[in-house]
C-alpha positions as CSV (number, residue, x, y, z in Angstrom):
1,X,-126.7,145.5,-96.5
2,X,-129.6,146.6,-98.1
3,X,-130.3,147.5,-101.4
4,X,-132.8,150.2,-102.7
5,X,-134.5,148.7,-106.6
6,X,-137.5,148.5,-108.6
7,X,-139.1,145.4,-109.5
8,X,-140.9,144.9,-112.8
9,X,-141.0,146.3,-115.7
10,X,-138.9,149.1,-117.0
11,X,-141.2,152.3,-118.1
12,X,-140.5,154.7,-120.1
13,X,-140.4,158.5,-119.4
14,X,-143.5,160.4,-120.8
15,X,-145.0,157.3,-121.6
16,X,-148.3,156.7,-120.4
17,X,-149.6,152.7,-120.0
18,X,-147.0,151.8,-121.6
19,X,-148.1,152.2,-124.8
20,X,-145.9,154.4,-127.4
21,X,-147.8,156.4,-129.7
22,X,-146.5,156.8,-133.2
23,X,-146.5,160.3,-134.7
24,X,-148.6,161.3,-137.5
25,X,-147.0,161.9,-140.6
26,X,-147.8,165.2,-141.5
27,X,-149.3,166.0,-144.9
28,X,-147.2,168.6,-147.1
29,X,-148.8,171.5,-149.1
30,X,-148.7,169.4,-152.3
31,X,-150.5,166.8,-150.9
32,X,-153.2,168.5,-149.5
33,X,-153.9,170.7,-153.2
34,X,-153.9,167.5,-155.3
35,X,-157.0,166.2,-153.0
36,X,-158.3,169.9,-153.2
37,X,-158.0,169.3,-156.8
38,X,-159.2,165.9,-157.1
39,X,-162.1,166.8,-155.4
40,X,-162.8,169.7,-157.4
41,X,-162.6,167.4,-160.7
42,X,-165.2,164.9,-159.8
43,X,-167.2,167.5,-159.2
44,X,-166.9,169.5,-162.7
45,X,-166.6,166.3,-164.7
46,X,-167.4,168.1,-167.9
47,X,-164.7,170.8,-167.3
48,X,-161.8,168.1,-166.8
49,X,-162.6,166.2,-170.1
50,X,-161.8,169.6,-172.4
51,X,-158.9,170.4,-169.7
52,X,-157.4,167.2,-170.5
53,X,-157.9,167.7,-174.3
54,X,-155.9,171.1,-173.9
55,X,-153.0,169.3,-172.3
56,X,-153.1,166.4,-175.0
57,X,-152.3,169.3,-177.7
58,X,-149.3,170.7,-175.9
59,X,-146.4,168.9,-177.0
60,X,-144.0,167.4,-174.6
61,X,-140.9,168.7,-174.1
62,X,-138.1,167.4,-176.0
63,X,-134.7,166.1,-174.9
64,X,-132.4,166.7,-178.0
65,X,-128.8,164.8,-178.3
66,X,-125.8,166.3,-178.7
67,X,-123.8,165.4,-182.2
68,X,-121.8,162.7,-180.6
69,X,-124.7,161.2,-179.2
70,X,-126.6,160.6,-182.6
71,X,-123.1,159.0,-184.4
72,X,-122.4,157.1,-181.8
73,X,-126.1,155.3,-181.7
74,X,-125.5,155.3,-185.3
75,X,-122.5,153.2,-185.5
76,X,-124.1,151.0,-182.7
77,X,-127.2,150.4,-184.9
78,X,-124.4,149.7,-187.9
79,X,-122.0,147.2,-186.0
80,X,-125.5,145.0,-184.9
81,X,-127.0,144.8,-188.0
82,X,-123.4,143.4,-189.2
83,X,-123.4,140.7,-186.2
84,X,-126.9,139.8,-187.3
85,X,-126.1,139.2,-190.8
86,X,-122.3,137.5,-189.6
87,X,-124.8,134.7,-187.3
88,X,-127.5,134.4,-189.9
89,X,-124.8,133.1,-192.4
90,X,-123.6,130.4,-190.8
91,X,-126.2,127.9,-189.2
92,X,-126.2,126.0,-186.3
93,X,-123.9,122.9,-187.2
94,X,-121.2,125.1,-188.6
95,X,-121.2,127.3,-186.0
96,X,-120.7,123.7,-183.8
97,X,-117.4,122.2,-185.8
98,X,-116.0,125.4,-185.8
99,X,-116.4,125.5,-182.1
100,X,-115.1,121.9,-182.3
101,X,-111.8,122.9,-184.5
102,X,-111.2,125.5,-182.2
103,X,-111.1,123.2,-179.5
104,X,-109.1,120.7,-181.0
105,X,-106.2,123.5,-181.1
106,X,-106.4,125.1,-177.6
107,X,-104.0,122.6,-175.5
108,X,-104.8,120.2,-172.9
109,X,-105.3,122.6,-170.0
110,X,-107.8,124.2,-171.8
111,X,-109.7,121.0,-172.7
112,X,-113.6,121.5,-172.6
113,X,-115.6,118.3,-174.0
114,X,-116.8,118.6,-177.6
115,X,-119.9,119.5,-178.3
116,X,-122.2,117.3,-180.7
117,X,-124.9,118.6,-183.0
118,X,-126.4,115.0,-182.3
119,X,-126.7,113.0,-179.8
């Protein structure tokens, strides 16, 4: 029985030398006016600085928030301030034995070693 193959490597079709060729990425419309542009600006330095001066003046758009928005940032900025003040009361060691009392009541399944303030 004889049997009809190829040896050697497997080619692809329209593939010359073996070699695949990547396709260029092509550029879009944008693309090609900003280098138009860019071009055009180092060539009228002088023109760009007073452009740029003109677009400095314009203000920027403005996103504005909704009622809801502002109260709700404002009681936000309100409850922080209190947890600020609430930590800067107590100091470090206090803030330790009451962690330590609270311990001391959870039961033993619960149990986490005490902390120390010193060592």
């Amino acid at each position: 029985m004889t049997e009809n193959f190829v040896s050697g490597k497997l080619k692809l079709k329209g593939v010359k030398d073996g070699k695949v060729k990547k396709k260029k990425k092509k550029k879009s419309v944008a693309q090609k006016n900003a280098l138009t542009d860019k071009l055009k600006s180092e060539e009228n330095k002088g023109e760009c600085v007073e452009e740029d001066r003109d677009e400095q003046k314009a203000p920027a758009p403005r996103i504005s928030k909704t009622k809801a928005e502002i109260a709700f940032m404002k009681a936000q900025q309100k409850s922080e301030g209190e947890k600020i003040l609430k930590k800067a009361q107590t100091s470090h060691k206090e803030r330790v034995e009451q962690f330590n009392e609270h311990l001391d009541n959870l039961i033993e399944h619960f149990d986490i070693p005490k902390v120390s303030w010193t060592k």
